[in-house]
N, C-alpha and C positions, 0 to 999 in steps of 0.2 A: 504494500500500500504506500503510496506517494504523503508526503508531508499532509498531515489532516489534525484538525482540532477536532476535538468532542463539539458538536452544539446538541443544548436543552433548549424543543419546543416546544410551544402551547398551539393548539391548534381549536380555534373555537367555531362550531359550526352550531348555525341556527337557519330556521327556516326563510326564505326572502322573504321581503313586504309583501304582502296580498296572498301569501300562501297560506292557509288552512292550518292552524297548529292546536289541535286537541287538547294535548297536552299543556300548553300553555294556558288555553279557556279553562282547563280544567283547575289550574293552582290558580286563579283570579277567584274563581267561582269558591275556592275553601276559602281563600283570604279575605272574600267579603263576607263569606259564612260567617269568619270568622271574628268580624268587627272592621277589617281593614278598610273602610270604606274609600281611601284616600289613594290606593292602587287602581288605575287606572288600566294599564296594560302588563301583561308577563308575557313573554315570549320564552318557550325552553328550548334547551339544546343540548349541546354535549362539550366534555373539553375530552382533549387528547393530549398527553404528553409524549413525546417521542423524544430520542436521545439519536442522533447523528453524526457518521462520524463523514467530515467535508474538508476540505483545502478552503474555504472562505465561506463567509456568511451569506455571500449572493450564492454563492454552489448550492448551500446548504436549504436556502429556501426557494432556490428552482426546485431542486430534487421533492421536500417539502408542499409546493405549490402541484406537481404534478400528482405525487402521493392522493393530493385530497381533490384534484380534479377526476382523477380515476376510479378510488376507492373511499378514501374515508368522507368524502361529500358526496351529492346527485347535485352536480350543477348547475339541473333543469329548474330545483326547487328550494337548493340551501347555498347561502352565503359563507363560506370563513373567514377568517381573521387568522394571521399566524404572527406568532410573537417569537424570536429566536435571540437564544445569549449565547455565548464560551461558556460548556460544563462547568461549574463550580470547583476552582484550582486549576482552568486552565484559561491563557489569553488566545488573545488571536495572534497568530503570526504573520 
């Protein structure tokens, strides 16, 4: 393997705007049950942490970006967000 830094990411995926999220109506609908009147919207999703090992941090969130265009999103219906550091004890070089 070629000169590589560890990256830690967070990969947040949620449904796009206008997409149908049950899940989401569903925790609004406890937390008004519940008194919360002041929530207006909850939208759910998921986080993903992945650990990567890449030559740079743009390598690191192509590789990343195609991961959740392929598999860990459905592009047709969810949006992510990805967040990437150096492992913990390692820099970038």
């Amino acid at each position: 393997m070629t000169d590589s830094t560890t990256w830690r990411a967070e990969v947040i995926v949620v449904p796009k705007e206008g997409v149908n999220d049950p899940e989401g109506e569903a925790i609004l609908g406890g937390l008004k049950s519940l008194g919360y009147d002041g929530v207006q919207r909850v939208t759910a999703g998921r986080l993903l942490r992945l650990t990567v090992h890449a030559s740079d941090e743009s390598t690191a969130r192509r590789a990343i970006s195609q991961m959740c265009d392929q598999l860990l999103a459905n592009p047709v219906i969810e949006a992510y967000q990805i967040e990437i550091v150096p492992e913990h004890g390692q820099e970038e070089r």
